[in-house]
C-alpha positions as a Markdown table, in Angstrom:
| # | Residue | x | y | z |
|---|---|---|---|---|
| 1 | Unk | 239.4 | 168.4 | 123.6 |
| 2 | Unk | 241.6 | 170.3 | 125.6 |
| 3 | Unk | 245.2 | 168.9 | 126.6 |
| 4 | Unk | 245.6 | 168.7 | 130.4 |
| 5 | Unk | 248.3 | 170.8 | 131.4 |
| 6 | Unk | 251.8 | 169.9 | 132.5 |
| 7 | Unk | 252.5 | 170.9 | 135.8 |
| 8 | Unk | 256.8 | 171.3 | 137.0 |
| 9 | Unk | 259.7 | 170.1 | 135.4 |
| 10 | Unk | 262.0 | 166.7 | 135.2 |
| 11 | Unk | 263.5 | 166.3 | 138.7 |
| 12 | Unk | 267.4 | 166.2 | 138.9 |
| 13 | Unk | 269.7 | 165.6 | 141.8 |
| 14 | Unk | 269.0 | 162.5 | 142.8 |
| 15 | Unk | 270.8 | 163.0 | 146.3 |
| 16 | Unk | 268.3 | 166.7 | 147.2 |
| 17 | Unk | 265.3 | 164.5 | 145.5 |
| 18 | Unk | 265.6 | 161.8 | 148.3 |
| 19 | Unk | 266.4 | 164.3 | 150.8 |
| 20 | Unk | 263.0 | 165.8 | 150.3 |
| 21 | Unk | 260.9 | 162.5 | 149.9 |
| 22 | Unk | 262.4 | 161.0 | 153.4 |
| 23 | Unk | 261.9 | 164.5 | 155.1 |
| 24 | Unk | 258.4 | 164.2 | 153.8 |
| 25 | Unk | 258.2 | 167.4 | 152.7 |
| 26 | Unk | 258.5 | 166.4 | 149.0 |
| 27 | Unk | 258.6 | 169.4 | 146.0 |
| 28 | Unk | 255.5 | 169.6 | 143.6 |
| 29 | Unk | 256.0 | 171.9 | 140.8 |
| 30 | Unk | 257.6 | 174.7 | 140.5 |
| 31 | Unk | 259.2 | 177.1 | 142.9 |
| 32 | Unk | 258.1 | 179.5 | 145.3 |
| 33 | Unk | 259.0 | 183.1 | 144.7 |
| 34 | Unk | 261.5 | 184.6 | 146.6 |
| 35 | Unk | 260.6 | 188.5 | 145.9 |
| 36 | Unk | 263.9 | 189.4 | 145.2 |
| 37 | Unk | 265.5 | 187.4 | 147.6 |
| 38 | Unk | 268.4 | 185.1 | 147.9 |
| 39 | Unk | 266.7 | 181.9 | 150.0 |
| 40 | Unk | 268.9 | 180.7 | 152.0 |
| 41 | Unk | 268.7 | 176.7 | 151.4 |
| 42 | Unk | 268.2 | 175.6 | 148.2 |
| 43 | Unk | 264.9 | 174.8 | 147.1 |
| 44 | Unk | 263.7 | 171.3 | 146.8 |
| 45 | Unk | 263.9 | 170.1 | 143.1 |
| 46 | Unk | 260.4 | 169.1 | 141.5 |
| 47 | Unk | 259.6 | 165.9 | 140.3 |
| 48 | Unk | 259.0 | 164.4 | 137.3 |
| 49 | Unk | 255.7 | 166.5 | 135.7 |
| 50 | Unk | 252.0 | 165.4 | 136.7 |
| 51 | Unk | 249.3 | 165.5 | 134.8 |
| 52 | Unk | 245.8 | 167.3 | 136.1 |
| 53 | Unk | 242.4 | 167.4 | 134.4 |
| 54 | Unk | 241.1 | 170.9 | 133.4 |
| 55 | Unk | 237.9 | 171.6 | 135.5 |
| 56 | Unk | 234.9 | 171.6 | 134.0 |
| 57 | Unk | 233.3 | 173.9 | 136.6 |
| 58 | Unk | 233.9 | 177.8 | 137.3 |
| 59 | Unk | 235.0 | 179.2 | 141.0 |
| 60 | Unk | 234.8 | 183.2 | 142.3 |
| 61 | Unk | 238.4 | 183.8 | 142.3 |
| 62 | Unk | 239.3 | 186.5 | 145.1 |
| 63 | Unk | 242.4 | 188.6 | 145.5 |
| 64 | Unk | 242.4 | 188.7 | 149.4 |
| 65 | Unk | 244.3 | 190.9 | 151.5 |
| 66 | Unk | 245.4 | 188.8 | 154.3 |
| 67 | Unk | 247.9 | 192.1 | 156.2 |
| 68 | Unk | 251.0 | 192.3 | 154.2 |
| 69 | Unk | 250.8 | 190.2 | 151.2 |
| 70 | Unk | 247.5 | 189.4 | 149.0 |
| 71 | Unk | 246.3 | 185.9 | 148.2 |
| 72 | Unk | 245.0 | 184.1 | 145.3 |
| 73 | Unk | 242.0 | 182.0 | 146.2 |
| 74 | Unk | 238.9 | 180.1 | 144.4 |
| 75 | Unk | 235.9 | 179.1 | 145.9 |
| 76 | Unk | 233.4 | 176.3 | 144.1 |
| 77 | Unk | 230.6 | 174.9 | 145.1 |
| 78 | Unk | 228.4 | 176.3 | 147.7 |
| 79 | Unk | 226.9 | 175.1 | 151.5 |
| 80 | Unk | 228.7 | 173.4 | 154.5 |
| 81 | Unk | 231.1 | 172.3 | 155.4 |
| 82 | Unk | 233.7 | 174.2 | 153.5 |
| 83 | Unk | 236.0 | 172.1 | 152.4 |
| 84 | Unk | 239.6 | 173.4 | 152.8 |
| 85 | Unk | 242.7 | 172.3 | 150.4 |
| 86 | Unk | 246.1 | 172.9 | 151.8 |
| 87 | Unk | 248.6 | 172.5 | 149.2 |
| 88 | Unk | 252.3 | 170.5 | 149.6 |
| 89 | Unk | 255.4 | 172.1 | 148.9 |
| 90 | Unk | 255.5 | 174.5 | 145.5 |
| 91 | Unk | 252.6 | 173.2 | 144.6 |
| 92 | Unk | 249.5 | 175.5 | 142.7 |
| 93 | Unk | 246.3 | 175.2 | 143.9 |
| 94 | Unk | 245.3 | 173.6 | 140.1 |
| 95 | Unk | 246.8 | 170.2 | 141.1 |
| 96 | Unk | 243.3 | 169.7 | 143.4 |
| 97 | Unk | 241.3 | 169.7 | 140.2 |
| 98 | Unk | 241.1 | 165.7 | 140.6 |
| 99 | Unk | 239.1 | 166.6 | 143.7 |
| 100 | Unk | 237.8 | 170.2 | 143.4 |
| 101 | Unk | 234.4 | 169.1 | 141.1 |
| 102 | Unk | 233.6 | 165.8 | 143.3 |
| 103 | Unk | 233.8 | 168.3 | 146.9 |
| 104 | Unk | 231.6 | 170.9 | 145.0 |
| 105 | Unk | 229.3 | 169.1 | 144.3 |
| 106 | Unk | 228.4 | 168.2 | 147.8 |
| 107 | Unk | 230.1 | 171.2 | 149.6 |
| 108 | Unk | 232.0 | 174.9 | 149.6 |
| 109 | Unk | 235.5 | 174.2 | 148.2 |
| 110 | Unk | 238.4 | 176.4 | 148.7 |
| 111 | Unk | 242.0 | 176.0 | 147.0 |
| 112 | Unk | 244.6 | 178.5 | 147.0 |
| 113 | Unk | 248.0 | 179.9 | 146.7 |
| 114 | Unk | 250.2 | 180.4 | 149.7 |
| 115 | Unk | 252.6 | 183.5 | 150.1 |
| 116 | Unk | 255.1 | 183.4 | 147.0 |
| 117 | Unk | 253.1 | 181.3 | 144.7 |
| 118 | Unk | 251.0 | 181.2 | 141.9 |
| 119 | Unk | 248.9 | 184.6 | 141.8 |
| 120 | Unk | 249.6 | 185.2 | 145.6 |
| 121 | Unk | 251.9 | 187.9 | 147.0 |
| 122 | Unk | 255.2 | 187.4 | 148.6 |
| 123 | Unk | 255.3 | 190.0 | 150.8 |
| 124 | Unk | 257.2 | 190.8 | 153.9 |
| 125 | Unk | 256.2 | 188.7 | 156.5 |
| 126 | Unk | 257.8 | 185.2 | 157.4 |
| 127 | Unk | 256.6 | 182.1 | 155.8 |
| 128 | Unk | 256.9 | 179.8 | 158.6 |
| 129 | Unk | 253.6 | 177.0 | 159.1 |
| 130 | Unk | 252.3 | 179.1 | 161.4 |
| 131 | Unk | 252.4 | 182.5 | 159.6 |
| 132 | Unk | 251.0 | 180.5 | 156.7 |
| 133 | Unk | 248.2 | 179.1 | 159.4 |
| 134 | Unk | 247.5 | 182.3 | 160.7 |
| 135 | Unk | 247.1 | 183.8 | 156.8 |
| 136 | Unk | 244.8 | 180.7 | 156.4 |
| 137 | Unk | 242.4 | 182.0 | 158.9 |
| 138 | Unk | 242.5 | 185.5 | 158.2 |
| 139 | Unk | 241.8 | 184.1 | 154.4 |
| 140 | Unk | 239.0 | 182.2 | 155.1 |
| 141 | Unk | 237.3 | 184.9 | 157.3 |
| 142 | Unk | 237.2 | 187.3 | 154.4 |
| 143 | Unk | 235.7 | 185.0 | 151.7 |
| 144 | Unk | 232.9 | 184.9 | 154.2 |
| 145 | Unk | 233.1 | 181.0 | 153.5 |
| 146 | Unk | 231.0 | 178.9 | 156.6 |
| 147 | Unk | 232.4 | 177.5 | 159.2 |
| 148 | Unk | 233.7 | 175.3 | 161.0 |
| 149 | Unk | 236.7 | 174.0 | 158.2 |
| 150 | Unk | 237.1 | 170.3 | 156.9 |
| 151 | Unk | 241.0 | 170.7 | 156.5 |
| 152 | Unk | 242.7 | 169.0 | 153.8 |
| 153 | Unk | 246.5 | 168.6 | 153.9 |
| 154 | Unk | 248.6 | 167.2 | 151.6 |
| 155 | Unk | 252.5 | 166.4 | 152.3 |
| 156 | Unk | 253.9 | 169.5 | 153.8 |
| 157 | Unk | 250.3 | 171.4 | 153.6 |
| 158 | Unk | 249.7 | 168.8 | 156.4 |
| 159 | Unk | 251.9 | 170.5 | 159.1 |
| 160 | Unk | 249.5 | 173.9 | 158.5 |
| 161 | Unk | 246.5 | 171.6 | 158.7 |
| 162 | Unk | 247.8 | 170.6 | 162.1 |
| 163 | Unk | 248.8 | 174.1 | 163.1 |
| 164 | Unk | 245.6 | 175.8 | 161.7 |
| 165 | Unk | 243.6 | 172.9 | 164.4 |
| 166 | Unk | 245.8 | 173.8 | 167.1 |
| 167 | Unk | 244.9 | 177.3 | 166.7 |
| 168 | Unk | 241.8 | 177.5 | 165.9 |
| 169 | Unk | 240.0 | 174.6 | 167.2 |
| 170 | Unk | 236.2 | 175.7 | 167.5 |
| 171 | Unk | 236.8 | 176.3 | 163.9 |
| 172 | Unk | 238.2 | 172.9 | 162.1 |
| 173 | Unk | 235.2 | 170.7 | 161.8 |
| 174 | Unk | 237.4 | 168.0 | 160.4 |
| 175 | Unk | 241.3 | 166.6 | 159.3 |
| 176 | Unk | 242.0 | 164.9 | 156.1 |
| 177 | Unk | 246.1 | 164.3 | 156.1 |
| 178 | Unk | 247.4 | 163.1 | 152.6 |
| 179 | Unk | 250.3 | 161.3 | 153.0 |
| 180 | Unk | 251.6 | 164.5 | 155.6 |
| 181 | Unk | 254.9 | 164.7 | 156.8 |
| 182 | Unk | 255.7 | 164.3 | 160.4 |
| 183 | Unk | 257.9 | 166.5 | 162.1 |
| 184 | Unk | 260.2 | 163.5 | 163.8 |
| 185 | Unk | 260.4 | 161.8 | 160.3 |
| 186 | Unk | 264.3 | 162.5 | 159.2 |
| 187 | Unk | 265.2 | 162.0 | 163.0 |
| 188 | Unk | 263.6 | 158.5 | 162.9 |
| 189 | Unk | 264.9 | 157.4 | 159.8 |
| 190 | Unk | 268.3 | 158.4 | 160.8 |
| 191 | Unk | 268.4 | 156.5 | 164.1 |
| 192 | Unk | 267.5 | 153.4 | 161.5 |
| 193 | Unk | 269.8 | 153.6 | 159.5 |
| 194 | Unk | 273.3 | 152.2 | 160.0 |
| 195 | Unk | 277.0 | 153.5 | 158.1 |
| 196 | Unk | 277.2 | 154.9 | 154.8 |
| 197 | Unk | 273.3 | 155.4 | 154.6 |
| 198 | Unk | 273.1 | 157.2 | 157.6 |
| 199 | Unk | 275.9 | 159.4 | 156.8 |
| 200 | Unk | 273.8 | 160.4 | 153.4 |
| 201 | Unk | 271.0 | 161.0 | 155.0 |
| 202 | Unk | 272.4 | 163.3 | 157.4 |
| 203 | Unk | 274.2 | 165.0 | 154.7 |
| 204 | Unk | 271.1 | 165.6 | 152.7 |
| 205 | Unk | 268.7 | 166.7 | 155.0 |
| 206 | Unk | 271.2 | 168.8 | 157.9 |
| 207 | Unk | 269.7 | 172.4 | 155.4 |
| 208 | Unk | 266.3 | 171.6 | 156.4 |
| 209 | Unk | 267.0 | 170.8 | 159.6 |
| 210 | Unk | 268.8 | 174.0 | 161.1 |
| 211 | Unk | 267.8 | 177.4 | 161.1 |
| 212 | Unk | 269.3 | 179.7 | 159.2 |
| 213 | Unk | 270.2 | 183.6 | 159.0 |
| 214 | Unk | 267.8 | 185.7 | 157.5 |
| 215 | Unk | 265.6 | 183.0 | 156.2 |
| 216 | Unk | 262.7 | 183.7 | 152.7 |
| 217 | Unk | 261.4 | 180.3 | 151.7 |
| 218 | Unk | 259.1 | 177.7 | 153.3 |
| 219 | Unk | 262.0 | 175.6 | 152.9 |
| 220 | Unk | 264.1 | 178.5 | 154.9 |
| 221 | Unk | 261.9 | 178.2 | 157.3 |
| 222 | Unk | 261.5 | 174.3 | 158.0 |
| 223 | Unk | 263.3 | 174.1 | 161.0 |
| 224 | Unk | 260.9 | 177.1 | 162.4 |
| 225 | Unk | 258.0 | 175.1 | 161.6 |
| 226 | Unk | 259.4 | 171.8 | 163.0 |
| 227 | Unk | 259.8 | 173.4 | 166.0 |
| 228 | Unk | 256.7 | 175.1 | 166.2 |
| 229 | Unk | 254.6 | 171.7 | 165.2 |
| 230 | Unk | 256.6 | 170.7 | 168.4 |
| 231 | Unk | 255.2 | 173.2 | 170.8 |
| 232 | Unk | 251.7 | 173.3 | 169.6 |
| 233 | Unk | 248.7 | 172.3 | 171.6 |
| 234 | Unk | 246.7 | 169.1 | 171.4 |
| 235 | Unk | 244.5 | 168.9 | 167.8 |
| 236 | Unk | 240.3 | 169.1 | 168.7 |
| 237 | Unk | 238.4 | 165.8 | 169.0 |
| 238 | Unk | 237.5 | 165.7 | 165.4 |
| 239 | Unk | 237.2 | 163.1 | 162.8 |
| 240 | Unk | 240.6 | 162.4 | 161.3 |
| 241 | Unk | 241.7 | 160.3 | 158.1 |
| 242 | Unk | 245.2 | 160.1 | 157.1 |
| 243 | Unk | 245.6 | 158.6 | 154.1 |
| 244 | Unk | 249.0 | 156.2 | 153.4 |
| 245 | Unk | 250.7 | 154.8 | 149.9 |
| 246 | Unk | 251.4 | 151.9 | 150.5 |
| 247 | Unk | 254.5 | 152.0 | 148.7 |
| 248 | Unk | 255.4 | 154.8 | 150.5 |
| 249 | Unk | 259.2 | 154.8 | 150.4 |
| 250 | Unk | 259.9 | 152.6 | 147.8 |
| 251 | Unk | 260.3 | 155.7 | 145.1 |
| 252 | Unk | 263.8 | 156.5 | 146.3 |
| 253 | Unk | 266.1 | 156.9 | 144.2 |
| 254 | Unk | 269.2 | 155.2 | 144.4 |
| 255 | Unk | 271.8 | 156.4 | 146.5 |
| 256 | Unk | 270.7 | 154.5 | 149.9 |
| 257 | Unk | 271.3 | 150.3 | 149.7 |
| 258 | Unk | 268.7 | 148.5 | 149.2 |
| 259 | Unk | 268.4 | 147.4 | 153.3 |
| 260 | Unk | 268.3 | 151.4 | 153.8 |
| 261 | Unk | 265.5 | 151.9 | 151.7 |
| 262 | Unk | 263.9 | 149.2 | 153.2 |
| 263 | Unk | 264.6 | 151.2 | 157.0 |
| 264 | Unk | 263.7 | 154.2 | 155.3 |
| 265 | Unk | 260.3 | 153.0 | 154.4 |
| 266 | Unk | 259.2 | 151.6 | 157.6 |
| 267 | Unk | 260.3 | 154.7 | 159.5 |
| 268 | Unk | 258.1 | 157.0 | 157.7 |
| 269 | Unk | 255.1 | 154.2 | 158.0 |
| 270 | Unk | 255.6 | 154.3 | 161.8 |
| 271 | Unk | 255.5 | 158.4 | 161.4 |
| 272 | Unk | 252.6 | 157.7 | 159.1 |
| 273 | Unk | 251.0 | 155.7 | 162.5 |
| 274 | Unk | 252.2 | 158.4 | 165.0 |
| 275 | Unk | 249.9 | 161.1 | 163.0 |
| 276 | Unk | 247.0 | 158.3 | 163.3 |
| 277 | Unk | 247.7 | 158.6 | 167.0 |
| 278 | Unk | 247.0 | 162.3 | 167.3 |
| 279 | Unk | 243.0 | 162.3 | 167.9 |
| 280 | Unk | 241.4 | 158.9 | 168.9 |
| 281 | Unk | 239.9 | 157.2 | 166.8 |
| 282 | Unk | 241.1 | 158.3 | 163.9 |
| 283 | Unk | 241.5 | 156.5 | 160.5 |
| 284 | Unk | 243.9 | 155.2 | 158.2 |
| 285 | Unk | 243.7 | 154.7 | 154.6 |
| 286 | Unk | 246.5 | 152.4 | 152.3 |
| 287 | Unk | 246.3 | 153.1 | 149.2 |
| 288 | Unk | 247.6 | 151.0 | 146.7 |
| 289 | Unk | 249.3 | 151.7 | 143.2 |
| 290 | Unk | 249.9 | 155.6 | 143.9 |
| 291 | Unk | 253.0 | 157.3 | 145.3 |
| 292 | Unk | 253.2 | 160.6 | 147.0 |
| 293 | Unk | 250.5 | 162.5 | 145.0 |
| 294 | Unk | 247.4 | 160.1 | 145.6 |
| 295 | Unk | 245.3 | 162.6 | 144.8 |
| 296 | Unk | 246.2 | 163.1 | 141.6 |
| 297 | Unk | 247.0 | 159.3 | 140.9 |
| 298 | Unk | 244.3 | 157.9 | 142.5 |
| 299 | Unk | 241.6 | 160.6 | 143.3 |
| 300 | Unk | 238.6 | 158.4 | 144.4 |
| 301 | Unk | 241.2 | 157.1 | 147.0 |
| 302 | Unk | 240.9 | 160.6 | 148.8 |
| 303 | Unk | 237.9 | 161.9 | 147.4 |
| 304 | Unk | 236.0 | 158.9 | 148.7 |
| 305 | Unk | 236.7 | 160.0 | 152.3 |
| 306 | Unk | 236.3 | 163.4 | 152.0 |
| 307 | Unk | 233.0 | 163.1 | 150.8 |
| 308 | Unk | 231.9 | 160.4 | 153.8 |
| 309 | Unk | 233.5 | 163.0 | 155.9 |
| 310 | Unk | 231.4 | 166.0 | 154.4 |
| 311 | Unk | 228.3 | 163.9 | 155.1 |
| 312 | Unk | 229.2 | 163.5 | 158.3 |
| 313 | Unk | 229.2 | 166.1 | 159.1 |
| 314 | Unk | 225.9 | 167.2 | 157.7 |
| 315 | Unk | 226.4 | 168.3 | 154.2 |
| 316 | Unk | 224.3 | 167.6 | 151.7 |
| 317 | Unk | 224.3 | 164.5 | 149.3 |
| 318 | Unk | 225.2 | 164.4 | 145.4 |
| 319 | Unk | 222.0 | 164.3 | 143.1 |
């Protein structure tokens, strides 16, 4: 039997660890290649190592030339709709395998690397969310894989999701956001929280909130993609799901008091309600006993909906 691999490393720095989980934009593994590069914030530590299954099925990997840089990308299964897996922060696309076999089996699935990680080129061009949006499409197009897209976000892959729908609307069938980040998260928080804890907070998250010169990184580039979440056009009427822990908030570590972890969580579940709020009728999901990662902690939680989704939308049903 083959040991599932270890994905990342022990987190450290309690203080930039909380910064990232109450920005909502929390690390995954590893870290996101710079090409060279000195990125100008420092780049959210991972957290403690996650364990995936190895897959049991084989995908047509692709090198794709997207202008400028070339991704890594799989594709499994085979049919519509094609089922599209957005990755968080630093995170390789082999920490869908929870879901990958269950979508394929049902459905087209695509997973891949963004710019900087994994297999995929670095290249020259910015890695804002909409570059990495815009790459996305231009992706998708040349794997030849059927349209329209059931997007898949998960934390910071989220804000592409959104960005990619904005765009491109005649081409998302379909939004799945795993416990995404919203763009007026840190701001929210902060107004809830009172003395000392709001003083941290601001200390911790004022890099990803401000641009900076001559940015490299996604996390460079956060305040670029804030603003451009901002700006973007409505999302199409399309079925939405966005999926909750619900104990989001309550893995902090300790440097907020106990009443401003409290604050903390109930700001980012009122974010969690504004991204409900973004097509009508959309759904919401609490998922109980996972944190950030429900995917991999609990992936019947968001495999489950996925898979209602797919049928929706006319794919075809498991044997």
């Amino acid at each position: 039997m083959r040991t599932p691999p270890v994905l990342g490393r022990n987190a450290f720095r309690l203080a930039r660890i909380a910064a990232v989980i109450v920005c909502g934009s929390i690390a995954i593994f590893g870290t996101q290649d710079s090409g060279g590069q000195t990125p100008q914030t420092p780049p959210p530590p991972p957290p403690p190592p996650l364990k995936v299954p190895p897959l049991a099925i084989q995908g047509a990997e692709r090198m794709v030339d997207v202008g400028g840089r070339r991704l890594h990308a799989v594709v499994y299964g085979s049919g519509g709709p094609t089922v599209v897996l957005v990755s968080g922060f630093q995170a390789p696309q082999a920490y869908w395998n929870p879901l990958v076999e269950g979508i394929a089996e049902v459905a087209t699935a695509v997973t891949y690397d963004r710019a900087g990680y994994g297999q995929s080129e670095r290249g020259v061009l910015p890695v804002d969310g909409r570059q990495s949006a815009d790459d996305l499409h231009i992706l998708l197009g040349k794997l030849g894989v059927q349209k329209p897209y059931l997007l898949v976000g998960h934390s910071y892959g989220g804000r592409i999701v959104r960005l990619f729908a904005s765009a491109y609307p005649g081409e998302t069938a379909g939004l799945v956001l795993e416990e995404a980040s919203h763009e007026d998260l840190p701001e929210a928080q902060l107004e809830a929280l009172t003395g000392r804890d709001r003083e941290t907070l601001a200390a911790m998250i004022a890099p990803y909130r401000t641009a900076v010169p001559d940015p490299v990184t996604e996390t460079d580039y956060m305040a670029a993609t804030v603003e451009q979440l901002r700006r973007s056009g409505p999302l199409p009427r399309v079925p939405l799901v966005v999926i909750t822990a619900a104990s989001r908030g309550s893995g902090l570590p300790p440097v907020f008091s106990p009443e401003g972890q409290a604050k903390l969580g109930e700001a980012a579940a009122a974010m969690q309600k504004k991204l409900v709020g973004l097509i009508p009728g959309a759904e919401q999901i609490f998922v109980e006993g996972a944190g950030h990662n429900v995917h991999v902690e609990k992936p019947e939680a968001v495999l489950a909906p996925i898979r209602a989704m797919i049928a929706r939308l006319g794919g075809r049903r498991a044997k």
